[in-house]
N, C-alpha and C positions, 0 to 999 in steps of 0.2 A: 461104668465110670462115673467119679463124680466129681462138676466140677466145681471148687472155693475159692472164691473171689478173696484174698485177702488182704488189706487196708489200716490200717492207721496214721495217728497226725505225725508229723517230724517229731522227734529224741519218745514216741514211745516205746519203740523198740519192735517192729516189726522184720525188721531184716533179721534181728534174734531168735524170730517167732519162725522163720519160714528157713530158718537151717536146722533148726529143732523139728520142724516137719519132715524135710529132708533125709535127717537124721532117724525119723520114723517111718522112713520110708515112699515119702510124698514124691512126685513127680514136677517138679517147680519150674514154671514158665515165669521169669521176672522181666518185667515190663521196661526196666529200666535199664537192663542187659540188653536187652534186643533194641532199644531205639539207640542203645550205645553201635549195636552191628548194623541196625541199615542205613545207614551212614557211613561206617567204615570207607578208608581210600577205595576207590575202585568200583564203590556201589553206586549203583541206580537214583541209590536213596541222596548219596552225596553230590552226586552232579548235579539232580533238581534244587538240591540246598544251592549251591553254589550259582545256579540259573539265573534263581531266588536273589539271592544278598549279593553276588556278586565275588570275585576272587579275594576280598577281603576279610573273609570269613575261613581261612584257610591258613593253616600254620606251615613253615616253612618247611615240614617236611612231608606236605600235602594230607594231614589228615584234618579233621571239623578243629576250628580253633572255640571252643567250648565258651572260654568268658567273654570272646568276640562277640558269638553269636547271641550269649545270654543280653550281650547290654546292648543289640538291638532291639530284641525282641521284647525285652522284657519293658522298655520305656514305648513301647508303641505295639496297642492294643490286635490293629490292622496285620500287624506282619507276623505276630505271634499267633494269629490266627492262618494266617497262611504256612508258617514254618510246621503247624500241627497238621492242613491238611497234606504238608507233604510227609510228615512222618508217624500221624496216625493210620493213617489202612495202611502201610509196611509192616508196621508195628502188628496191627491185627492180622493181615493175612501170616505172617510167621510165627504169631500167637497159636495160631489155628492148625499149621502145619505140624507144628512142636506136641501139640496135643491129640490131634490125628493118629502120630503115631505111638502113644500110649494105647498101653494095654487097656483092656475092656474092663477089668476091676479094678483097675489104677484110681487112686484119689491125686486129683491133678489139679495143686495149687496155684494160680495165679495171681501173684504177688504186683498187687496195684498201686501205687500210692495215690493216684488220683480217680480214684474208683467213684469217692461218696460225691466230688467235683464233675467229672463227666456223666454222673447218672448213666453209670455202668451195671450199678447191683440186675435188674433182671437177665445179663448174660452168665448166670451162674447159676447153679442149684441152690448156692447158701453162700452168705456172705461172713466170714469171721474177720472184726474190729478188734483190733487190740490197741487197749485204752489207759490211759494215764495222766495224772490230773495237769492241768498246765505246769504246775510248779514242778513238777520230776520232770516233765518235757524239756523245761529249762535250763534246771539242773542240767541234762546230761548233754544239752547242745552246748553249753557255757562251759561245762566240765571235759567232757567227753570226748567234743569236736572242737574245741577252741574257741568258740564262736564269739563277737562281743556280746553281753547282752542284747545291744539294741538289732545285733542285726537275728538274735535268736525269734526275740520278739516278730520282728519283720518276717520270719520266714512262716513262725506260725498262724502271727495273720492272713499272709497269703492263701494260706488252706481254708478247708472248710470246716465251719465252727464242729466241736465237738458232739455240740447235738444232733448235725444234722448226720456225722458219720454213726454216731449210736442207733439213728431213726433206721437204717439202710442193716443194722447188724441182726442174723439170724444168731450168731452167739458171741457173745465178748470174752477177750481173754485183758482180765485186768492186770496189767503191769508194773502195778506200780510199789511191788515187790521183789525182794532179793532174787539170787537168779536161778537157785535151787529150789524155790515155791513157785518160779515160771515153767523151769521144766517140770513139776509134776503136773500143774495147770496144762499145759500144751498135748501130755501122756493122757492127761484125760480126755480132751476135747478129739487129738485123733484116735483114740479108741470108740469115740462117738462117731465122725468122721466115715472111717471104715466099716462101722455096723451101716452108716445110710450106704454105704457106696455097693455094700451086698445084698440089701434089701432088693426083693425084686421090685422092678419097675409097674406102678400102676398104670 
């Protein structure tokens, strides 16, 4: 098995990256699905949330009221730090279970966005960044997603600067091209991929 951490900044397109993996075959554990399910109504995950913040972070048809919770959390450093330890080891132990049960030569993607920020990269064999220059980032938050400029800006600052996701990448898939030179790029890279994932283990 082998396991790829993969990462990049907002509007570079990595959610495009890891359906194209998919698409070749990949086994994708996304990071961002799963902290979507341990929380779900009825979870473990959401009664601690709720312990936490209280019933007002609950939408009226009792599941996580999402932009409630974001505009606590998000203006106070303190409880954003507590809503992660209650939904970071969920996240991980059903990281872990998902991938358990892949096959033994399976290459098994985990799809991180905040990999290069939580100094994630050594829980993987290899890390793949897919990269693109701020200005296409832009473009497609402002294009793509709606975004205003200023709040595209804002969310790219929030991240971690480009360099320091580049410093953490075992190989880059540059993006910042049409979307039939991304799929031969992606064709290539798990052709690479797949030859580590059979190499025998030293």
């Amino acid at each position: 098995m082998l396991k790829v951490g993969l990462t990049g900044g907002i509007g570079a397109g990595k959610s495009e990256v890891s359906r194209l993996f998919v698409e070749q075959g990949a086994v994708l554990i996304d990071a961002d699905r799963i902290a979507r399910e341990v929380v779900a109504p009825g979870t473990p995950g959401l009664a601690a949330v709720v312990d936490a913040f209280g019933e007002d972070v609950l939408a009226p048809d009792g599941s996580l009221d999402r932009p409630k919770l974001g505009s606590i959390v998000f203006a106070d450093p303190q409880k954003l730090a507590v809503l992660n330890s209650i939904v970071h080891p969920l996240v991980g132990a059903r990281s872990r279970e998902l991938e358990n049960a892949a096959s033994e030569e399976a290459v098994v993607v985990h799809d991180v966005p905040l990999l290069a920020e939580n100094g994630l990269a050594p829980l993987y064999d290899l890390v793949v960044v897919v990269d693109a220059s701020p200005e296409t980032q832009l473009d497609r938050l402002v294009r793509l997603r709606g975004m205003t400029e200023q709040d595209a800006r804002a969310r790219m600052a929030a991240q971690a600067p480009r360099e320091k996701r580049l410093e953490i990448a075992d190989v880059v898939i540059d993006n910042d091209v049409p979307l039939e030179e991304l799929e031969r790029r992606v064709r290539d890279v798990w052709a690479d991929l797949v030859r580590r994932a059979h190499q025998p283990q030293e």
